[in-house]
C-alpha positions in Angstrom: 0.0 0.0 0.0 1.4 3.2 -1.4 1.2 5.9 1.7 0.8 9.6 0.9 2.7 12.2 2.5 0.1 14.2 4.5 2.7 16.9 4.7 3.0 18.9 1.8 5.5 21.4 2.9 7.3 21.2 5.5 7.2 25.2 5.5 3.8 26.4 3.3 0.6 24.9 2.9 -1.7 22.6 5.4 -1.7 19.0 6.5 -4.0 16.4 5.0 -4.4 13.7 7.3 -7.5 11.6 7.0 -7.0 9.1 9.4 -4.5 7.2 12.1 -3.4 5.0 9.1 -2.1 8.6 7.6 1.6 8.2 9.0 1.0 10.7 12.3 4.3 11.0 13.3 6.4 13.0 15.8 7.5 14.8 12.7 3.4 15.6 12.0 3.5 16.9 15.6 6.1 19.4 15.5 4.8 20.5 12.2 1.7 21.2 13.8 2.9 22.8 17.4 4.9 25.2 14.9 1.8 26.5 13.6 0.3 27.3 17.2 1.6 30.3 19.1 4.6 29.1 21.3 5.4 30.9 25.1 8.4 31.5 25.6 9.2 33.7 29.4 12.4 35.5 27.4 14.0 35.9 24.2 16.9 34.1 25.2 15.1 31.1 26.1 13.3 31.1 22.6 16.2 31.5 20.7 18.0 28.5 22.6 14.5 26.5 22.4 13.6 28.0 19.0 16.8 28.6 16.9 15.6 28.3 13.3 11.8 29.5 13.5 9.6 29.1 10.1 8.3 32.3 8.4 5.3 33.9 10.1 5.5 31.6 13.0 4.1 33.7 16.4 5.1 33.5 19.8 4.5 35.2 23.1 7.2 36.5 24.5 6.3 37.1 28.3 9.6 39.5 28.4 7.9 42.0 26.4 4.0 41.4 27.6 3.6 40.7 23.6 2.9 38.4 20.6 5.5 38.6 17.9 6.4 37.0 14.7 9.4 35.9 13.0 9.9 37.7 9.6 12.1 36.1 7.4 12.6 39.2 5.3 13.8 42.1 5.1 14.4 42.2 8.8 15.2 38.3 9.9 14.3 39.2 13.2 11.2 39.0 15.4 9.1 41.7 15.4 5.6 42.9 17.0 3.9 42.9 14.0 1.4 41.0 13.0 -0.7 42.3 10.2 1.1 44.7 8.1 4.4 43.8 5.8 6.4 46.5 6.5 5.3 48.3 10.2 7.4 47.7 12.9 7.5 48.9 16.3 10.8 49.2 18.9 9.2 50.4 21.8 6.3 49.7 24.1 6.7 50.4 27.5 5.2 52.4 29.8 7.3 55.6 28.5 5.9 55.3 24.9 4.4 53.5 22.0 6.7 53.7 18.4 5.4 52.8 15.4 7.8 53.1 12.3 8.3 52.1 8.7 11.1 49.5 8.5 11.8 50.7 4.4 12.2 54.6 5.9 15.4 54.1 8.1 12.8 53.9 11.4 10.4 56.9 10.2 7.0 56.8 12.4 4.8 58.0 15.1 5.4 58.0 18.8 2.9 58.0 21.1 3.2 58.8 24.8 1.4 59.6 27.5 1.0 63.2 27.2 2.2 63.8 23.4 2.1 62.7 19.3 5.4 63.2 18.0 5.8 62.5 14.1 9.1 61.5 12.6 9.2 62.1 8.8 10.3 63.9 6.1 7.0 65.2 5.0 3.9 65.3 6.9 0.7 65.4 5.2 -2.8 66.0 6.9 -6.1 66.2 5.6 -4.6 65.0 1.7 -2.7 67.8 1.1 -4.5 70.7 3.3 -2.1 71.1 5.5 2.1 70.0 4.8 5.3 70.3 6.5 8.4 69.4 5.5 12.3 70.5 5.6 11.1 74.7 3.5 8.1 75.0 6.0 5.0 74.4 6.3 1.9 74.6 4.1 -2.0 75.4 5.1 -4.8 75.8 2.4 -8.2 76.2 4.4 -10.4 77.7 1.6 -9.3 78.2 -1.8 -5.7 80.1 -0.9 -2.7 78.0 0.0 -0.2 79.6 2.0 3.2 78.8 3.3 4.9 79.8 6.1 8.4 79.4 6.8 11.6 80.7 8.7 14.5 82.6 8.5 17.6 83.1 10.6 15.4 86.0 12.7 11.7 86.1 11.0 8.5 84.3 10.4 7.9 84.2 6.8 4.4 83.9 4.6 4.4 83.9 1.0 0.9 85.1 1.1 -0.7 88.0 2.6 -2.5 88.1 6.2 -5.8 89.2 6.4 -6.9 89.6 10.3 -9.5 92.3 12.1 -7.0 93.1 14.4 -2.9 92.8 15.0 -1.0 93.2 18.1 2.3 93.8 18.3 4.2 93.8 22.2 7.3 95.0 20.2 8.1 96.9 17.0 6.2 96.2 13.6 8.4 97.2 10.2 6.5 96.8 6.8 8.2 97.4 3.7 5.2 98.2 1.6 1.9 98.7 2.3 -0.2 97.8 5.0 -3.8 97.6 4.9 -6.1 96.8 8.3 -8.8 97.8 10.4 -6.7 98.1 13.5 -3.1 98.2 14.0 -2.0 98.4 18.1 1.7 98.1 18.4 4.1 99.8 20.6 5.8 101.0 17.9 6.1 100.4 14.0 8.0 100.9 11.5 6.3 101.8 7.8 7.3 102.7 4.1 4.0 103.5 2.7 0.4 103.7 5.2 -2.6 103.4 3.3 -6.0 103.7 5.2 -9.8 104.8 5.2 -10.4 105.1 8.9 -8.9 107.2 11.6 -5.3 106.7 13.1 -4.6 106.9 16.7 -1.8 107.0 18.5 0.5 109.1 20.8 3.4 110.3 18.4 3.6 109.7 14.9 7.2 110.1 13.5 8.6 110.1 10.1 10.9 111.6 7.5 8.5 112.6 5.1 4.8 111.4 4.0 1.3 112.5 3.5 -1.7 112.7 5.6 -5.3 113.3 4.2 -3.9 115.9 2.1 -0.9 117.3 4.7 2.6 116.6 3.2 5.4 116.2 6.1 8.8 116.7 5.1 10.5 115.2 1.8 11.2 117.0 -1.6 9.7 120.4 -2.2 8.9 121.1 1.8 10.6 123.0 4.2 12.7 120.8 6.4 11.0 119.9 9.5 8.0 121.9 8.5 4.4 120.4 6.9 2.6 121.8 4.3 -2.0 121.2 3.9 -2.6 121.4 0.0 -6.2 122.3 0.7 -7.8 123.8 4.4 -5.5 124.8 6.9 -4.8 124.3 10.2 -6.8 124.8 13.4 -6.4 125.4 17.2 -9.2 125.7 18.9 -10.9 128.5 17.4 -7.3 129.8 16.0 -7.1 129.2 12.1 -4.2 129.4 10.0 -4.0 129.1 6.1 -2.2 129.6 3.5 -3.4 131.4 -0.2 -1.0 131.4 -3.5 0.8 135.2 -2.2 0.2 134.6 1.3 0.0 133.4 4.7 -3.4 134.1 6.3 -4.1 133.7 10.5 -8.2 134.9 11.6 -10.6 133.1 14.2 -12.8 130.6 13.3 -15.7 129.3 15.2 -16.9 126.2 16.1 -19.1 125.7 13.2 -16.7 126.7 10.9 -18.1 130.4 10.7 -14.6 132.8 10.0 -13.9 135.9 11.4 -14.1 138.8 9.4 -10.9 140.0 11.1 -7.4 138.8 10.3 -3.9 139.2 10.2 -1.8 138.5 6.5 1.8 138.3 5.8 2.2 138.7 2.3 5.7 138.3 0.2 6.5 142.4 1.3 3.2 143.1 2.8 1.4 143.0 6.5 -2.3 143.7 6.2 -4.3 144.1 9.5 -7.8 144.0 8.6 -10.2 144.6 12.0 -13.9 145.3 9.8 -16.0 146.6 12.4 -13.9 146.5 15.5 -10.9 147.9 17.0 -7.2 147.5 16.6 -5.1 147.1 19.9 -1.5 147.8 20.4 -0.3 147.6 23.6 3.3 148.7 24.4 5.8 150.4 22.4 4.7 150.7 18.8 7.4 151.7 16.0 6.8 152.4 11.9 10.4 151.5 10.5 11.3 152.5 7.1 11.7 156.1 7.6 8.8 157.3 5.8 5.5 158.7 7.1 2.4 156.4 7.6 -0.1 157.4 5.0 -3.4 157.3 5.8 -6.4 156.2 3.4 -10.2 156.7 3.7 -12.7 153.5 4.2 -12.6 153.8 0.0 -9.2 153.1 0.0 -8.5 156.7 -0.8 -4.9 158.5 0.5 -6.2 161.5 2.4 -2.7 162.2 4.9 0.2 161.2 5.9 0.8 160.4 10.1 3.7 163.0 10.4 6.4 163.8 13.2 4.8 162.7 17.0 5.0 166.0 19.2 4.3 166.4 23.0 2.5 169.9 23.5 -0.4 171.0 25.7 -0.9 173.9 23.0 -3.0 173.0 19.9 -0.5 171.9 17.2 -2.4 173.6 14.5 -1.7 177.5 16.2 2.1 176.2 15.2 1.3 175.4 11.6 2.5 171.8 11.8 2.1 169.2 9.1 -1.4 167.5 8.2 -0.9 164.0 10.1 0.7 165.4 13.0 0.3 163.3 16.3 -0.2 165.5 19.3 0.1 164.0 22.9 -0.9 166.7 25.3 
């Protein structure tokens, strides 16, 4: 009688015994037991009990509180893994959980008690929405992606940043221009301002620049001085403005009402004009130039000249002196 092997392989495959007759041997027996998870208390005592394990045999190891199998390739080596080709893991104690890649030089996740930590090259979340690799790190939340990344003193974005508010404990320097609702910062540095709304602060300082229509410093200005194309400037009810021959300084009230009164300094020319009121000179008052003061009519017509001031308690004109004399008695 011709007696079939009922062991295929020695390695792959499974038995086919049908009955006692079927040759059960000792050999049958260890094939089997190879093919049930083993126990071994350390992995000394497996490797001197177990020296030449088959591939994808499983055993407990009670060292390590853990099933593991023996992989044959790439690693050769027994491993906690008993599902997936290429995951491996080299720690699992209290401390922390590893999980790595055994084909990305130990690339993985580690998990302890309090933290993730992630080990690779290039991080990808969400497919794609948010990356980080060795340049930086990548976000698209919407339909913008934008990167942000680091130099040797900076944080970097390639993209612009849009918020309702930025606060700043320490300096803010733009190059170009900057464009917000609010900007609080204890101080900042700007090349260009561009806004709609009202600024606020305690000093604003710069070399030269425009504000709603007021040009400080730079080409064409006086230095240290600031120039309104349009209006003027204001103090209370004190109004100053300037005209294209001259310099112009009259109250103005609160409802924007002007005086008729005012004071202008023209190119050669003082003009006091008091429509309706009184001029006041208090203290010492001198008329340079040598020449009289004429005197005009409320038509603008010369009628005198103010001539030589004389101290007399007799009436001047018994003495025949000059029309525009000034008597003191």
């Amino acid at each position: 009688m011709t007696i079939v092997e009922p062991i295929p392989d020695l390695q792959w495959g499974k038995g086919s015994w049908q009955d006692y007759i079927s040759n059960w041997r000792t050999r049958d027996t260890n094939w089997m037991q190879e093919r049930l998870i083993l126990r071994y208390q350390t992995a000394a005592l497996r490797t001197t009990a177990f020296p030449s394990p088959g591939a994808g045999q499983v055993t407990y190891n009670d060292e390590t509180k853990s099933l593991e199998m023996w992989r044959a390739a790439p690693t050769s080596a027994w491993v906690r893994s008993l599902m997936f080709q290429y995951l491996t893991s080299n720690k699992d104690d209290s401390a922390g959980v590893n999980i790595s890649h055994t084909g990305a030089a130990g690339k993985g996740i580690q998990l302890t008690p309090t933290s993730l930590l992630v080990d690779a090259t290039t991080t990808n979340f969400l497919n794609g929405l948010h990356v980080i690799d060795a340049t930086g790190m990548t976000i698209k939340v919407g339909t913008k992606t934008a990167k942000l990344s680091t130099d040797a003193a900076n944080l970097i974005s390639d993209s612009p940043i849009s918020a309702p508010s930025l606060v700043s404990t320490g300096g803010v320097t733009a190059t170009g221009a900057i464009s917000a609702g609010s900007i609080s910062a204890a101080s900042a540095t700007l090349t260009n301002i561009g806004m709609s709304g009202t600024l606020s602060g305690g000093v604003l300082n710069g070399s030269a620049g425009t504000i709603g229509g007021v040009k400080l410093g730079g080409a064409g200005v006086l230095a240290n001085n600031a120039t309104a194309d349009s209006g003027g400037f204001a103090s209370q009810q004190g109004y100053f403005y300037g005209t294209s021959n001259s310099a112009v300084v009259r109250q103005r009230a609160a409802n924007g009402t002007l005086g008729v009164a005012y004071l202008e300094a023209a190119q050669n020319d003082v003009n006091v004009k008091a429509t309706g009121g009184n001029i006041y000179m208090d203290g010492l008052t001198r008329f340079m130039g040598g020449r009289s003061v004429p005197w005009h009519n409320a038509a603008g017509t010369h009628v005198a000249y103010c001539g030589p001031v004389i101290y007399s308690g007799s009436d001047p004109g018994a003495g025949n002196f000059p029309d525009g004399t000034i008597w003191f008695s």
